[in-house]
PyMOL CGO cylinders between C-alpha atoms (Angstrom):
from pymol import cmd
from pymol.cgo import CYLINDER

trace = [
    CYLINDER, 0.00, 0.00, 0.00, 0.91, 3.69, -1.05, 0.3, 1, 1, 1, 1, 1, 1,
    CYLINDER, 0.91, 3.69, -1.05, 0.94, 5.41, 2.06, 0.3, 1, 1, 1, 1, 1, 1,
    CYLINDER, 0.94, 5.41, 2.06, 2.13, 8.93, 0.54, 0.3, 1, 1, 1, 1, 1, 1,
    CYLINDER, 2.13, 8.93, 0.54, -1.53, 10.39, 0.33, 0.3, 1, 1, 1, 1, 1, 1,
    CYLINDER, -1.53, 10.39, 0.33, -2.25, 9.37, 4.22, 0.3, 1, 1, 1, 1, 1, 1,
    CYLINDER, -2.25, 9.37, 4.22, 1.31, 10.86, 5.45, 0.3, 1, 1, 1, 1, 1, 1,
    CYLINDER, 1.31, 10.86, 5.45, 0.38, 14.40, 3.99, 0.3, 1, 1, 1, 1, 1, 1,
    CYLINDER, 0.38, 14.40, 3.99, -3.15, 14.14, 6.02, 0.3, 1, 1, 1, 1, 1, 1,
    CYLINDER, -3.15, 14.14, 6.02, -1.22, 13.21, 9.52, 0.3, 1, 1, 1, 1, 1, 1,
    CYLINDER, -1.22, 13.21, 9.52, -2.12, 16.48, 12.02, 0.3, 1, 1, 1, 1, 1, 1,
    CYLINDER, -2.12, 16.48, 12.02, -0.56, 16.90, 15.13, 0.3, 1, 1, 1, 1, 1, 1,
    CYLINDER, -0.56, 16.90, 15.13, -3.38, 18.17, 17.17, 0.3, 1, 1, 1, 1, 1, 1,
    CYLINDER, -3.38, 18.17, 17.17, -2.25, 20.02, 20.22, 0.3, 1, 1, 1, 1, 1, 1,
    CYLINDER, -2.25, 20.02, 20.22, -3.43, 17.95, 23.50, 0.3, 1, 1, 1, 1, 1, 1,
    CYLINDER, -3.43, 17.95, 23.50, -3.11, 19.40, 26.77, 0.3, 1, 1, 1, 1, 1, 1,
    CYLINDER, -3.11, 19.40, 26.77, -0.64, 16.64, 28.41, 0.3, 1, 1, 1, 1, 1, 1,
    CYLINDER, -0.64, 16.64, 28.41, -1.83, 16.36, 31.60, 0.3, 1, 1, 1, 1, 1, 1,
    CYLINDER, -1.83, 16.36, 31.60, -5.30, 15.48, 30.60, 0.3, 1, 1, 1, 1, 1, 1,
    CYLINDER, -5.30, 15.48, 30.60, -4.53, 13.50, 27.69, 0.3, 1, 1, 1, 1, 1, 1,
    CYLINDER, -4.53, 13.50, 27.69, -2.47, 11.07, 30.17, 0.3, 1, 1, 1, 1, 1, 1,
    CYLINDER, -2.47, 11.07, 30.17, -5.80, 10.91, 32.72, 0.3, 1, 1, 1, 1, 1, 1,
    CYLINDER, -5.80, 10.91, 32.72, -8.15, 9.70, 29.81, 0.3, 1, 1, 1, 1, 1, 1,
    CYLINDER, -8.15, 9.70, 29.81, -5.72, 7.48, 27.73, 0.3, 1, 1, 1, 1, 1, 1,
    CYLINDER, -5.72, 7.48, 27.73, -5.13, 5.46, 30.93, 0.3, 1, 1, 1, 1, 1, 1,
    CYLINDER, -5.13, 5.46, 30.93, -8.94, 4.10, 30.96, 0.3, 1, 1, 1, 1, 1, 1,
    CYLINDER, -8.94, 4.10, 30.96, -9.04, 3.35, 27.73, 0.3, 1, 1, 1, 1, 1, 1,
    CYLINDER, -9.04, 3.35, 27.73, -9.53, -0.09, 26.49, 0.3, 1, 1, 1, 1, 1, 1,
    CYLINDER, -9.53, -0.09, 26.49, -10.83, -1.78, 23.82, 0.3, 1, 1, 1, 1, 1, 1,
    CYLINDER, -10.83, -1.78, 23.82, -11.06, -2.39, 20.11, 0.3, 1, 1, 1, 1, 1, 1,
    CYLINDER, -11.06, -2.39, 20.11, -9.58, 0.40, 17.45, 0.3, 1, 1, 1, 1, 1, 1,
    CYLINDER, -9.58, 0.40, 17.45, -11.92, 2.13, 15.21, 0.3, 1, 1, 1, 1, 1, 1,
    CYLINDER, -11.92, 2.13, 15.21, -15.33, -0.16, 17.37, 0.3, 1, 1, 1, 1, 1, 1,
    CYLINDER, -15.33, -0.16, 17.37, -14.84, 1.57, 20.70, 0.3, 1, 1, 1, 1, 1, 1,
    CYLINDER, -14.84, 1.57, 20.70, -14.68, 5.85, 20.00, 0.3, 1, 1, 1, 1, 1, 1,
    CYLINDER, -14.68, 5.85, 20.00, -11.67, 6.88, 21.46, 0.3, 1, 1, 1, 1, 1, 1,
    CYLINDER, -11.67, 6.88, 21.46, -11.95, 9.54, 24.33, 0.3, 1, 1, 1, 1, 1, 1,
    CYLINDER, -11.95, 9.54, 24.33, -11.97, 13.17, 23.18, 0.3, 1, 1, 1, 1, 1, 1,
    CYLINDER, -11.97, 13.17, 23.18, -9.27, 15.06, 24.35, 0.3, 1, 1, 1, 1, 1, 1,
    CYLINDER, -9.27, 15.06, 24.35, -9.08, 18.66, 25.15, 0.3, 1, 1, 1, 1, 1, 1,
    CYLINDER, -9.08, 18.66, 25.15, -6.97, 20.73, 22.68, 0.3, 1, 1, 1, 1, 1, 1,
    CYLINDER, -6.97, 20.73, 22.68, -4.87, 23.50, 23.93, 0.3, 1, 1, 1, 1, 1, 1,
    CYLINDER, -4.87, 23.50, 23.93, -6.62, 27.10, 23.08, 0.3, 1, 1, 1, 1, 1, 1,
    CYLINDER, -6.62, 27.10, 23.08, -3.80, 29.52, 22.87, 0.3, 1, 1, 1, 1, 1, 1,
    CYLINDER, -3.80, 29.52, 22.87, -1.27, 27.98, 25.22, 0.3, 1, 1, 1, 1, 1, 1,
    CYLINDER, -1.27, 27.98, 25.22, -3.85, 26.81, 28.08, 0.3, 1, 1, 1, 1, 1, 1,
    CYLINDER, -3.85, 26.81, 28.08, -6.17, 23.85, 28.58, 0.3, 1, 1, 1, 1, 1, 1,
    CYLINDER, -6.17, 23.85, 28.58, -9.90, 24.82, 28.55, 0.3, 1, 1, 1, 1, 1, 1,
    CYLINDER, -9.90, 24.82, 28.55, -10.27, 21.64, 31.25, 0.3, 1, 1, 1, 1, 1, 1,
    CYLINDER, -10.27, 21.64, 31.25, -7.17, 21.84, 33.50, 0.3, 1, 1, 1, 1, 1, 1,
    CYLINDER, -7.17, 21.84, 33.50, -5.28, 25.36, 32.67, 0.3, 1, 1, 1, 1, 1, 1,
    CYLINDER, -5.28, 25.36, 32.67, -2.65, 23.24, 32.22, 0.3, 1, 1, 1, 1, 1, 1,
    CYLINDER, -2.65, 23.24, 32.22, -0.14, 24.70, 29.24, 0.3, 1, 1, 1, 1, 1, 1,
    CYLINDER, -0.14, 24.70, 29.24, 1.67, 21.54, 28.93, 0.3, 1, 1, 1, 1, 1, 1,
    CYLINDER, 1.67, 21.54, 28.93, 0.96, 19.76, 25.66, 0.3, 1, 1, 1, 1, 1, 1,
    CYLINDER, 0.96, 19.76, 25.66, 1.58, 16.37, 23.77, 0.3, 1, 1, 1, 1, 1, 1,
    CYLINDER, 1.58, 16.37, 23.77, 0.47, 16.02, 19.89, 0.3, 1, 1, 1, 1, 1, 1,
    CYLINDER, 0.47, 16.02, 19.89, -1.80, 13.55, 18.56, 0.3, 1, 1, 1, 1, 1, 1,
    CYLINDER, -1.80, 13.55, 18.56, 1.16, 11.89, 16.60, 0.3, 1, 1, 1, 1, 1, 1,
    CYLINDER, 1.16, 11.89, 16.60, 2.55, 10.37, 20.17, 0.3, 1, 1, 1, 1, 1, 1,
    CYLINDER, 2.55, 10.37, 20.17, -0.42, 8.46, 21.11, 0.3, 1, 1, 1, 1, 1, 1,
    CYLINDER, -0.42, 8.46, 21.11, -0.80, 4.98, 19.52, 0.3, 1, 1, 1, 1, 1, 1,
    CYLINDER, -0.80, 4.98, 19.52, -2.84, 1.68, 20.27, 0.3, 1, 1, 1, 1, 1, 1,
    CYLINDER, -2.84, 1.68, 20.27, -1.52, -1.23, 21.72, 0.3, 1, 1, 1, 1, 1, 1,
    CYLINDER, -1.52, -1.23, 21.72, -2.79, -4.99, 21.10, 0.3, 1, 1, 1, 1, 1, 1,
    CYLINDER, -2.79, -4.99, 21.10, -2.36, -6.86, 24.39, 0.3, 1, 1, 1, 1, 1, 1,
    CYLINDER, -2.36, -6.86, 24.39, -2.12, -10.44, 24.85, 0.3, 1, 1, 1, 1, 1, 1,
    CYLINDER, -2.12, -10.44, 24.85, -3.44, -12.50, 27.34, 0.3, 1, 1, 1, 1, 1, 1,
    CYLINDER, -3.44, -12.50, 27.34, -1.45, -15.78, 28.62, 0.3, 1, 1, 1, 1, 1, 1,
    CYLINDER, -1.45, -15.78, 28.62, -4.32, -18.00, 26.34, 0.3, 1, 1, 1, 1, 1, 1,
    CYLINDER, -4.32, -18.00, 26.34, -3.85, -15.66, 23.74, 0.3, 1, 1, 1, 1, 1, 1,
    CYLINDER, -3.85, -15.66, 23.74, -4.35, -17.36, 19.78, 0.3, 1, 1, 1, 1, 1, 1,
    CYLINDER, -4.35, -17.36, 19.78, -2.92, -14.86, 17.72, 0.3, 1, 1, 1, 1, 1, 1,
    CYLINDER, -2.92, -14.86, 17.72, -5.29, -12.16, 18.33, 0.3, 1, 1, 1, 1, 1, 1,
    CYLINDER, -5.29, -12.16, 18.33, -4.72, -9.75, 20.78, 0.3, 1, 1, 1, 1, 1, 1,
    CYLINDER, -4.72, -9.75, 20.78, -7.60, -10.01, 23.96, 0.3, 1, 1, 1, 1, 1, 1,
    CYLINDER, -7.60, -10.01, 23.96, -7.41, -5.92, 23.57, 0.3, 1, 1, 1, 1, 1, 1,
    CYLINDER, -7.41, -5.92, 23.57, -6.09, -3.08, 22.67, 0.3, 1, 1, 1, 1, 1, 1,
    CYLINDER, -6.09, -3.08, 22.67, -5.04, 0.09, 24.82, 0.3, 1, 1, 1, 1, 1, 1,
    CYLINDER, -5.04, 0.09, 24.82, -3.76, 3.66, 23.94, 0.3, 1, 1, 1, 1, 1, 1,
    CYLINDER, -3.76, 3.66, 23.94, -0.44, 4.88, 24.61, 0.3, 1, 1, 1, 1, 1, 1,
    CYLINDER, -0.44, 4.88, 24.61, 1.94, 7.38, 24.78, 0.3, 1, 1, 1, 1, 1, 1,
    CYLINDER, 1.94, 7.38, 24.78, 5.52, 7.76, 23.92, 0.3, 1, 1, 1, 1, 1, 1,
    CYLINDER, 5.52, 7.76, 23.92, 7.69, 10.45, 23.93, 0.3, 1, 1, 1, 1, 1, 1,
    CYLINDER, 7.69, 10.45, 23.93, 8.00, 12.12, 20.64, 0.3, 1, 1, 1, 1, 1, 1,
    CYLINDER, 8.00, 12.12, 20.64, 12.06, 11.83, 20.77, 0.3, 1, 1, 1, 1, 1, 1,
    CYLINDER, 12.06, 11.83, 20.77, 11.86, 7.75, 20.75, 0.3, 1, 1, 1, 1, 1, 1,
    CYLINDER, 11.86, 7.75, 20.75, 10.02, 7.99, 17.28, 0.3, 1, 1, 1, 1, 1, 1,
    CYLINDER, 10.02, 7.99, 17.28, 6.93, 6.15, 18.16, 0.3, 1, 1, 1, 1, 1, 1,
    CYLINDER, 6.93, 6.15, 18.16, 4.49, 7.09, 15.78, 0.3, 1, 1, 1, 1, 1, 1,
    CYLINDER, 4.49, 7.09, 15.78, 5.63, 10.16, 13.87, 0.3, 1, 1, 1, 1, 1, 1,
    CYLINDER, 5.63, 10.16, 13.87, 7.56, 7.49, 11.54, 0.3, 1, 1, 1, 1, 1, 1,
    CYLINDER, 7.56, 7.49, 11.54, 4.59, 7.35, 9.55, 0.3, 1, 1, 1, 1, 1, 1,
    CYLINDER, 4.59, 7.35, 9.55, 3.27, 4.34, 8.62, 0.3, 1, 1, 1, 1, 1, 1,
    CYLINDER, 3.27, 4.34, 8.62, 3.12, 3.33, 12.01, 0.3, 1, 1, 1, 1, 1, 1,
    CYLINDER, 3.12, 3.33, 12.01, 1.89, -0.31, 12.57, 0.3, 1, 1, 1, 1, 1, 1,
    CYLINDER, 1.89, -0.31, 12.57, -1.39, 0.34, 13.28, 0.3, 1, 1, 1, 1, 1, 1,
    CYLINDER, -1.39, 0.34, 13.28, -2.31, 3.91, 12.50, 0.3, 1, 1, 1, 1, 1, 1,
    CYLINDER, -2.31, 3.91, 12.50, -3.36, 6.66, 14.21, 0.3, 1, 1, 1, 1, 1, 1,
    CYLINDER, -3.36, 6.66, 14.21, -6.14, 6.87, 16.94, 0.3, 1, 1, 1, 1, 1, 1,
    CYLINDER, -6.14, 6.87, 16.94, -6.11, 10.95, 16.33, 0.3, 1, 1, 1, 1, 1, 1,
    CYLINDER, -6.11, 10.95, 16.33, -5.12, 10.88, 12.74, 0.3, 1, 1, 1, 1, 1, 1,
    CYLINDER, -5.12, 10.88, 12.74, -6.84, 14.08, 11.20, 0.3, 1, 1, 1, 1, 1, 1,
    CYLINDER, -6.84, 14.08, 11.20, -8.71, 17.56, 12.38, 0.3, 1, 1, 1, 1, 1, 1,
    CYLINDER, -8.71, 17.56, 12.38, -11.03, 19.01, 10.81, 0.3, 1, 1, 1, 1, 1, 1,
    CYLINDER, -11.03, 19.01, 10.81, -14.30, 20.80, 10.24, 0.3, 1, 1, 1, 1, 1, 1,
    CYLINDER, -14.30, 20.80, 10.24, -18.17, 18.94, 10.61, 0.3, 1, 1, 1, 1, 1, 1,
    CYLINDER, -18.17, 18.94, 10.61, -20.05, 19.63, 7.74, 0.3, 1, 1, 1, 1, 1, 1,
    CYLINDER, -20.05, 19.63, 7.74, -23.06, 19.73, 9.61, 0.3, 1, 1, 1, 1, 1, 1,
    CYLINDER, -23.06, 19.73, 9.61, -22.31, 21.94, 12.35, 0.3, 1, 1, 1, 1, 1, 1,
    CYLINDER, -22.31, 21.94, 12.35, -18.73, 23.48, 12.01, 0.3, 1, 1, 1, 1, 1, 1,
    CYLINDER, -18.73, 23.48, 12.01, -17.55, 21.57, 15.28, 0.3, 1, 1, 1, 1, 1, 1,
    CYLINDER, -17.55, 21.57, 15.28, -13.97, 19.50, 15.42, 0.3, 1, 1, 1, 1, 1, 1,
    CYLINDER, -13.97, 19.50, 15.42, -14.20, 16.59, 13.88, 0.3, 1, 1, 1, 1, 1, 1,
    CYLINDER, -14.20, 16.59, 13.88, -11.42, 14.06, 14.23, 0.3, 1, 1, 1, 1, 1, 1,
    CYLINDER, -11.42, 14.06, 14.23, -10.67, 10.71, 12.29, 0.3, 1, 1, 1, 1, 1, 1,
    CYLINDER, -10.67, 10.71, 12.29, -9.29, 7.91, 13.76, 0.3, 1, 1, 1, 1, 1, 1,
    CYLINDER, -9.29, 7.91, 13.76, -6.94, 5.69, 10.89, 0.3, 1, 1, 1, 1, 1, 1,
    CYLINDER, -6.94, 5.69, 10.89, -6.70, 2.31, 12.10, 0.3, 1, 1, 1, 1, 1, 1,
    CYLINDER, -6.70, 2.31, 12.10, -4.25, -0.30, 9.19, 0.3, 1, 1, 1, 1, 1, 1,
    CYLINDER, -4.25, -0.30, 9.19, -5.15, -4.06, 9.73, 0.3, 1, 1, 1, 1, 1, 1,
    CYLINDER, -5.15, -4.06, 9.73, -2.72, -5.27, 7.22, 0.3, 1, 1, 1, 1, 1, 1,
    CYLINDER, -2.72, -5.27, 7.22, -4.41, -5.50, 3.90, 0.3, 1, 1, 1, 1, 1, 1,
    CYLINDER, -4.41, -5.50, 3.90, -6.51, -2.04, 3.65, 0.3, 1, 1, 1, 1, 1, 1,
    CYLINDER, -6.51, -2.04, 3.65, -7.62, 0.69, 6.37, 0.3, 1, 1, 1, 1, 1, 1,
    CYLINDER, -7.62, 0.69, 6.37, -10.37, 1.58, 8.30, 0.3, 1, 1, 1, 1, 1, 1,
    CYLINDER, -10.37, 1.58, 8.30, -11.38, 5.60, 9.37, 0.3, 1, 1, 1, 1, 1, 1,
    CYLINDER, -11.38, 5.60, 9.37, -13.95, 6.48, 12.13, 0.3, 1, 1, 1, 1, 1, 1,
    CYLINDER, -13.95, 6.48, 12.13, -14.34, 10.36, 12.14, 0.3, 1, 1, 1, 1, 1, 1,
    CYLINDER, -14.34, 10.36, 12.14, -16.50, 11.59, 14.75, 0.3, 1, 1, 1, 1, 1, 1,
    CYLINDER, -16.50, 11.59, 14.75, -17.61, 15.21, 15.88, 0.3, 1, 1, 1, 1, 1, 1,
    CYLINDER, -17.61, 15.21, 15.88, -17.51, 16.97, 19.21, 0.3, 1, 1, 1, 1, 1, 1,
    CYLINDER, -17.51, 16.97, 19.21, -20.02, 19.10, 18.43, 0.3, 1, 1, 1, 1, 1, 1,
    CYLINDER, -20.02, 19.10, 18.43, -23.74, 17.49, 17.03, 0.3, 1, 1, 1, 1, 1, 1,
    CYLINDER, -23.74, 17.49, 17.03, -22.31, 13.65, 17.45, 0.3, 1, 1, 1, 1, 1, 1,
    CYLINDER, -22.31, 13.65, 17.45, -22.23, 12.39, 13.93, 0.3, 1, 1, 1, 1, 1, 1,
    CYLINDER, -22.23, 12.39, 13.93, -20.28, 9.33, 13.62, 0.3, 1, 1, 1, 1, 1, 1,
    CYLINDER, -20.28, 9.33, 13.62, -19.25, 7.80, 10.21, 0.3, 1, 1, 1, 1, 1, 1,
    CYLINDER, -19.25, 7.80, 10.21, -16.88, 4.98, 9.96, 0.3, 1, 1, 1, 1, 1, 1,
    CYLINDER, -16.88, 4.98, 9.96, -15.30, 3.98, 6.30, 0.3, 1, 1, 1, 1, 1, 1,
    CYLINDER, -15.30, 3.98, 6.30, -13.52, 0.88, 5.11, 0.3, 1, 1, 1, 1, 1, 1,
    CYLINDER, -13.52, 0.88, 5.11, -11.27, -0.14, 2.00, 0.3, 1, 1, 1, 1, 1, 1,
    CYLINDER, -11.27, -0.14, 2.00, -8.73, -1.90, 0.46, 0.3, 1, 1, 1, 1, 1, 1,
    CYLINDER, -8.73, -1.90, 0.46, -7.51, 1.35, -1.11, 0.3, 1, 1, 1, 1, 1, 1,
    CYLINDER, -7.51, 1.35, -1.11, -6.36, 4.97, 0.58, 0.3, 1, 1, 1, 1, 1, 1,
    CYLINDER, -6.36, 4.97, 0.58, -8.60, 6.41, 2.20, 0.3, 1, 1, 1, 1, 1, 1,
]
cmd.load_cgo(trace, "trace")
C-alpha cells in the first residue's frame, strides 16, 4: 500500500498533556469499534479543562494490542499509549497500526472538530471520524487509501 496520500493528512493536534495522560489510561478496547476519548486541545497555550499549558500532539499516542497468557494470535485488547515524541513512536509514519487521532477538521453539519481515527489491519484501512459538536459518527472501510 501507497501510504504517501495518508502521510500528507497526519495532524498533530495540540493535547493538553496532563489530561490527555488521565483519559488514555482508561481506555480499552477495540480500534476504530470503541470511540476513542476526546481530548481537550490546547486554546492559545492553556487547557480549557485543566489550565494546564503543557501539551503532547496527537502523533505520540498509539494503540496497543495486548495479549493474554491464552492468547491465539489475536490480541484479547487493545489500549492507547503514549511515547515520547524523541523515541520515534508514531511520527515514523506508517506506524503499525495507525493513528487513533489521525486528522482535524471541520463537521459539515455543524462546524464543530471533527477528528478521524486511521486504524491499518494489514491488507486495507479503516477511518472512524467523529464530531464533538452534534455527534455524527461515520466509519469507512477499503482496500484502497482512504
Amino acid at each position: 500500500m501507497n501510504h504517501g496520500s495518508l502521510e500528507a493528512r497526519i495532524n498533530d493536534i495540540r493535547f493538553c498533556r496532563n489530561c490527555t495522560f488521565l483519559a488514555v489510561d482508561k481506555w480499552k478496547g477495540w480500534p476504530i469499534r470503541d470511540a476513542v476519548p476526546v481530548l481537550p486541545m490546547l486554546k492559545g497555550s492553556k487547557c480549557p479543562i485543566c489550565g494546564g499549558s503543557d501539551e503532547i500532539v496527537s502523533t505520540s499516542i498509539g494503540w496497543l494490542n495486548i495479549h493474554g497468557l491464552y492468547s491465539t494470535g489475536l490480541p484479547d485488547y487493545w489500549v492507547l499509549t503514549v511515547a515520547e515524541e524523541s523515541l520515534g513512536f508514531v511520527k515514523k509514519f506508517p506506524s503499525k497500526w495507525g493513528l487513533p487521532y489521525y486528522e482535524l477538521l471541520k463537521c459539515r453539519s455543524c462546524g464543530g472538530d471533527f477528528f478521524a481515527s486511521l486504524f491499518i489491519p494489514g491488507l486495507g484501512w479503516q477511518l472512524r471520524r467523529w464530531c464533538t459538536g452534534c455527534g455524527m459518527d461515520e466509519t469507512t472501510e477499503d482496500r484502497g487509501e482512504p
